[in-house]
C-alpha positions, 0 to 999 in steps of 0.5 A, a space after each residue: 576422554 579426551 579422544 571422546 572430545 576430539 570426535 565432538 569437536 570433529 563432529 561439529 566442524 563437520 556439521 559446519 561445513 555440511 550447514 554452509 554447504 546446504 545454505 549456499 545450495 538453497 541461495 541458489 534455488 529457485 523458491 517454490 510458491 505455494 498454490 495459495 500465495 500464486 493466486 494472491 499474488 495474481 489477484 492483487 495485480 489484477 486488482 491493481 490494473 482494474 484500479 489503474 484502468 477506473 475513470 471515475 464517473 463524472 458528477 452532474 454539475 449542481 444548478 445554482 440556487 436563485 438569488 436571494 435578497 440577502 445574496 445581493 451586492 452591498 451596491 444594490 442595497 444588500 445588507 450593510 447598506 441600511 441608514 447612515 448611523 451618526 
């Protein structure tokens, strides 16, 4: 019994080195992309130089409306400049 217990212990100590040694092995790797996420990735960084490059279009400036009556100055007789109230 207690020899089985050793070779458990034994075992997960072994186990633990293996799994650090792997981890430290796959930090070193260079990761591998799949087909799906290369093209995302490019389309997003086309998109994003098309959007750096896009010059809005320039608006046609609104003509002004003609003056109304009401739009005149208050010193050319405009609203507010009716009879002196006393």
């Amino acid at each position: 019994m207690i020899g089985a217990a050793v070779l458990v212990v034994l075992g997960w100590i072994g186990y633990g080195i293996w799994d650090w040694r792997e981890r430290k092995l796959e930090k070193q790797r260079p990761r591998e992309r799949s087909e799906r996420y290369k093209q995302a990735t490019s389309s997003v960084v086309d998109w994003a130089k098309k959007m750096a490059e896009y010059q809005p279009p320039k608006q046609p400036k609104k003509p002004e409306p003609p003056a109304s009556p009401d739009s005149r100055p208050a010193s050319q007789g405009g609203p507010g400049q009716g009879p002196a109230e006393t």
